[in-house]
N, C-alpha and C positions, 0 to 999 in steps of 0.2 A: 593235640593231646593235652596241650594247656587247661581246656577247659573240663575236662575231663574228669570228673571227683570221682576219685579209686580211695580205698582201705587196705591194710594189709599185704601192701608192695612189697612182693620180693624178687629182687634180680639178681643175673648172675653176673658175678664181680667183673667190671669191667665190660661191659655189655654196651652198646652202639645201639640197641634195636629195642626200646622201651613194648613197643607191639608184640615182637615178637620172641622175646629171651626174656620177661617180666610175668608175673603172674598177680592178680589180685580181682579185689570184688569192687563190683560198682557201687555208688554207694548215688542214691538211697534205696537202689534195687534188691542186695543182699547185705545191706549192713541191719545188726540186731537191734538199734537203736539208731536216735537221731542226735546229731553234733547240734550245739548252739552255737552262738555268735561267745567267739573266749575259747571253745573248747579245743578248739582243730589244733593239730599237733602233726604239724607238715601236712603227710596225707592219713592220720590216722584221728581221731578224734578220740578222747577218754573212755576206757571199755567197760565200764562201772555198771554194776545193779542199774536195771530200768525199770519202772512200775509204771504202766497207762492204763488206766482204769476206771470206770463207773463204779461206784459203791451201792449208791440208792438211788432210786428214782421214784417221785412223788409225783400226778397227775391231778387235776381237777379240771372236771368238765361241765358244761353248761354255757349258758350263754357268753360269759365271760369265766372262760377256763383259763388255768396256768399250769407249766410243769417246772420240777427242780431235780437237776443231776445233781448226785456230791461226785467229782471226780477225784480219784489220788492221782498226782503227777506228778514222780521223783525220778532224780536220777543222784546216784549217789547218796540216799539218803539224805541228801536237800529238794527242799520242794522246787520247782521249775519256777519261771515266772511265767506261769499259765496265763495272766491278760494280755503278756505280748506277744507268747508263742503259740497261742493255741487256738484254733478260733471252732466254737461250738455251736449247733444248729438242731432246731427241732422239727422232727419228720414227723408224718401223719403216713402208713404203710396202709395203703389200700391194696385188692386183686387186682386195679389195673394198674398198677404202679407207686411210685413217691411222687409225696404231694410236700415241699417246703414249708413247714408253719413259720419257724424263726428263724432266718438266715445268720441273724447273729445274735445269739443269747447272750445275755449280760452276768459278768461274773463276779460275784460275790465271794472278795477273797475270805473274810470272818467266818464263813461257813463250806469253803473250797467247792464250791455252787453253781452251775449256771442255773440260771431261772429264765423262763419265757413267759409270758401272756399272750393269751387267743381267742379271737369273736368266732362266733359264726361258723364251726368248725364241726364239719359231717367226719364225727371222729369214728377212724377203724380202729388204728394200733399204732399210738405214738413211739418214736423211738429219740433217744437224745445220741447225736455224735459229736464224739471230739476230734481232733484234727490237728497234728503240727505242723504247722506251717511252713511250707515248701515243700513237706514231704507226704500232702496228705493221702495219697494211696496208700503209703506204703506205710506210716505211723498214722495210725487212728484207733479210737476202741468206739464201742456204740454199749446200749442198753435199751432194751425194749421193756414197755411198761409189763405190768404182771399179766400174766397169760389168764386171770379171770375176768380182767377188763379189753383185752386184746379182744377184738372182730374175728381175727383171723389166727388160723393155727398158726402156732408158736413156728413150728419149723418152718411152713412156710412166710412166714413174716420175716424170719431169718433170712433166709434165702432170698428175698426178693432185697432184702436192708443190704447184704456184704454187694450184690451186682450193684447195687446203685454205689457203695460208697467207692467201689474197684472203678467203677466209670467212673469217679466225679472226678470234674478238671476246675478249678476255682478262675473266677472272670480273673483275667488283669486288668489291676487298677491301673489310673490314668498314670502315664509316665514310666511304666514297669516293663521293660523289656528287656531281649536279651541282647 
């Protein structure tokens, strides 16, 4: 049960059997937000305002095309340190699936930005995702370019962008295990 990250523990006083006389949520499964490194608070992490979100998203195409997310990422009405905690990538949404442009966009905190650059790129319908870090199923936001420059209908661009981000399982780097 050690390893075990729950929220919102509550037991009955005096209880032997954490399984089974305990109740709470797993966390990152059902918690509304994500704990940082600092926050955790036994087994409860700060329950504060969260905001993850794309704002705008700018595309340019041709031979040597670039895109630019502004993301807000607060919690607590302080901004996060979105370079350490966050890591953001550029899709290309085809019918037969996601195609990776930028595995890691670079971020530009003066303007709360990721930006990418792309050669050679049979563009359908870009999309920018953010991702916190260790929890990225279950905290993420995405943003699809404007639906006049999207290939493909909106909805289903949609639809095929949450399957792929609900599957995504990130490599472990070298030396990272459990």
């Amino acid at each position: 049960w050690y390893q075990r990250r729950v929220r919102e523990l509550e037991c009955t006083e005096g209880t032997d059997d954490f399984a089974g006389e305990c109740s709470y949520l797993t966390y990152p499964d059902e918690a509304p937000m994500p704990c940082f490194d600092g926050q955790q608070l036994a087994v409860q992490c700060l329950n504060e305002e969260w905001k993850f979100e794309f704002t705008h998203m700018q595309t340019k195409s041709g031979a040597r095309g670039k895109a630019m997310c502004r993301l807000d990422a607060q919690q607590n009405g302080a901004q996060i340190n979105v370079k350490s905690e966050v890591t953001a990538m550029l899709l290309n949404i085809k019918e037969d699936g996601v195609e990776v442009v930028g595995e890691a966009m670079k971020y530009r905190k003066k303007q709360s930005s990721f930006t990418a650059r792309f050669k050679d790129l049979e563009h359908s319908c870009l999309a920018c995702v953010a991702m916190i870090n260790g929890a990225e199923s279950h905290f993420n936001t995405y943003m699809l370019e404007h639906h006049d420059i999207c290939k493909l209908e909106e909805s289903e661009a949609e639809e095929t962008l949450k399957e792929w981000v609900k599957e995504y399982h990130p490599e472990e780097k070298d030396g990272d295990q459990d």
